[in-house]
N, C-alpha and C positions, 0 to 999 in steps of 0.2 A: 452032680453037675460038672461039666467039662470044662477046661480053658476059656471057648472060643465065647459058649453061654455069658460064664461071669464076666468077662470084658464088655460082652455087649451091655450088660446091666449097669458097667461100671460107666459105660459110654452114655448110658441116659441119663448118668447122675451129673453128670457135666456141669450143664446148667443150675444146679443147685450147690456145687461146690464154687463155682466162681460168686453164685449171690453168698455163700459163707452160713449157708445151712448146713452143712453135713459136720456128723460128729462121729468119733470114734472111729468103731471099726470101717464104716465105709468113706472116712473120712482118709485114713490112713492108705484102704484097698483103693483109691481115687489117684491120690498123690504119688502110688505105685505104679498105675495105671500111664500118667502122664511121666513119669519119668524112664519108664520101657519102652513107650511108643510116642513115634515122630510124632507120627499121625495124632494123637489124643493132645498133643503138646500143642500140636499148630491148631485143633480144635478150640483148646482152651485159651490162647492166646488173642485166639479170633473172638469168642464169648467174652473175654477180657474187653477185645477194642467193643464190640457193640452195647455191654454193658454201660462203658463211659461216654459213647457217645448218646446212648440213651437218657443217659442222666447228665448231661447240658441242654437235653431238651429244654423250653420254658414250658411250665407248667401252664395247661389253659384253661380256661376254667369258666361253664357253664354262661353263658349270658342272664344278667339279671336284669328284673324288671324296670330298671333307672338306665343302664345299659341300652335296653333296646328304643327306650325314648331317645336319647343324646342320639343313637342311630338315626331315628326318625326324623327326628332336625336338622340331621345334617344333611338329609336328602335336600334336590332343590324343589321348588314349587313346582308342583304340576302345572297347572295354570300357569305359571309363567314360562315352564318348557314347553308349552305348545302355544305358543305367543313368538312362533320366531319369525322376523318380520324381515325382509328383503329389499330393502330399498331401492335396487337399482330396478325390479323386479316393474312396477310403473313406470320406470324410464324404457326397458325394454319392450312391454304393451305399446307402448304411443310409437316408439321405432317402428314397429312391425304392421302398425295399421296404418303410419305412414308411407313405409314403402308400397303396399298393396296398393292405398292410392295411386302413389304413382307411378306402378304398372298399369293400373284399372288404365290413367289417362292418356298412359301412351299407346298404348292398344285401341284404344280409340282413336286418338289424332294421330298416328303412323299411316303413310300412304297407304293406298291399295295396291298391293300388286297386280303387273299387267297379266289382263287376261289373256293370255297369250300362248298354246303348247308349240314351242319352237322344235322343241330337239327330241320329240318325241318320232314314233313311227306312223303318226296320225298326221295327213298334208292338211288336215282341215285348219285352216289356221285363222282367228279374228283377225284382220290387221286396224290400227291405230289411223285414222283419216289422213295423218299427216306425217308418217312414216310408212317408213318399207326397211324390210329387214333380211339378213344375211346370215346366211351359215356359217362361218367362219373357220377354218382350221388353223392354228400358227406353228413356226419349227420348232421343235427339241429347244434350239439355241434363244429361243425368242425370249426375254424378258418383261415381266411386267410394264417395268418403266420403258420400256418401248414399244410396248402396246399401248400404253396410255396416249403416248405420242401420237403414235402412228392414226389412234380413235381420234384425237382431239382433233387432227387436220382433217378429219372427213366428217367432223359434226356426232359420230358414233358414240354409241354406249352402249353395253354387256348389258344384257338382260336376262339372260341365262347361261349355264352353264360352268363348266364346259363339262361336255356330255362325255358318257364310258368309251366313245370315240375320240374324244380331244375337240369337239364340235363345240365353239361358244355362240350363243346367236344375239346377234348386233343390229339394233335400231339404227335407223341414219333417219335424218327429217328430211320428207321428201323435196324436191328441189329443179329447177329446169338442169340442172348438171348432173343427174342420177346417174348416167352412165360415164360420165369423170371420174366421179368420185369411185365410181367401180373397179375403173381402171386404176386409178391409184392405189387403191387396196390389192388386188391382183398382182402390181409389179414392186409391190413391197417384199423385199428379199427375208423378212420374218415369218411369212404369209405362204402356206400348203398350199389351201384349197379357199374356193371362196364358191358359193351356191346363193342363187337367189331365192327367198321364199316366194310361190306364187303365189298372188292376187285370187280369189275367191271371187 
C-alpha cells in the first residue's frame, strides 16, 4: 500500500479520533496525519467545532401521551374560532340598503330631460310651446360667469352641449321681443355665432 492510499484511510478515521475512539496504532498514524498536513489539521479542527456545537444541542425527545393532551388544550375552541362576529358588519347592511333607496328615489323624482336633439345633424327638432331655441357659439376668451350673465338678461338657459364644434344650444321663453333679444345676443362681444333653430 502506497503513501497517498494510507492517508486517505487515515483521512476517514477523522471522525472517530475527534469522538476519541481510535487506539494505538491508528491512533498514533491519525495524530501523524494531523500534524504533516494543513489540510487534515483544518479538517479536524472543523470536526472539533461541529462536534461541540452538536453537543449544545437540547436533547428532544419523543412526544408523550400527557404531552400531546396539554397540546390539545391549548388549541382554542373550534366552535368558538368560527364564531367570529363583526359588529359593524349590520351597520354597514342598513348603510348600503339605505343608500340604494335613495338613489332608487331620486331617479324617480329627478326631472325629465328635454326632449329635444339640438346639436345633433338631425333639423327635426320637438320644440317646447313656449320656447324657441338657439345655436349658440361663444369666443375663446368667453367665460362661464359671463355667460351666465349675458343668459340671464335674455331669460336663457343651456340645455345642451357644447357640441364637438363649440355649439351650446340655448332655450329662451318665447316672447313679443324674440327678435331683441336676438339681437342682443348677436352684439354680445363674447358671442361667434348665433343660429336659430327652425320651427317644424
Amino acid at each position: 500500500m502506497n503513501d497517498t492510499q494510507r492517508d486517505e484511510q487515515l483521512w476517514a478515521l477523522l471522525p472517530w479520533y475527534i469522538n476519541g475512539t481510535l487506539q494505538g496504532e491508528e491512533l498514533r498514524d491519525v495524530e501523524a496525519l494531523i500534524q504533516r498536513s494543513e489540510e487534515a489539521a483544518r479538517e479536524a479542527e472543523l470536526l472539533r467545532k461541529l462536534q461541540a456545537a452538536i453537543g449544545t444541542e437540547e436533547l428532544v425527545t419523543a412526544p408523550t401521551e400527557l404531552s400531546w393532551r396539554r397540546f390539545q388544550q391549548s388549541l382554542p375552541d373550534k366552535e368558538a374560532a368560527t364564531k367570529v362576529t363583526f359588529p359593524w358588519l349590520k351597520l354597514a347592511s342598513v348603510a348600503a340598503v339605505m343608500i340604494i333607496a335613495v338613489q332608487s328615489a331620486l331617479l324617480v323624482y329627478l326631472p325629465k330631460p328635454v326632449d329635444v336633439e339640438l346639436l345633433g345633424g338631425d333639423e327635426s327638432v320637438q320644440h317646447q310651446v313656449d320656447a324657441f331655441y338657439v345655436k349658440v357659439m361663444f369666443s375663446d376668451q368667453a367665460s362661464w360667469k359671463g355667460i351666465e350673465v349675458l343668459l340671464a338678461s335674455i331669460e336663457g338657459e343651456v340645455v345642451a352641449g357644447p357640441s364637438a364644434l363649440g355649439m351650446v344650444a340655448v332655450r329662451i321663453p318665447k316672447s313679443d321681443e324674440q327678435a331683441k333679444l336676438l339681437r342682443q345676443l348677436e352684439a354680445s362681444p363674447i358671442v361667434e355665432h348665433v343660429q336659430v333653430v327652425p320651427d317644424d
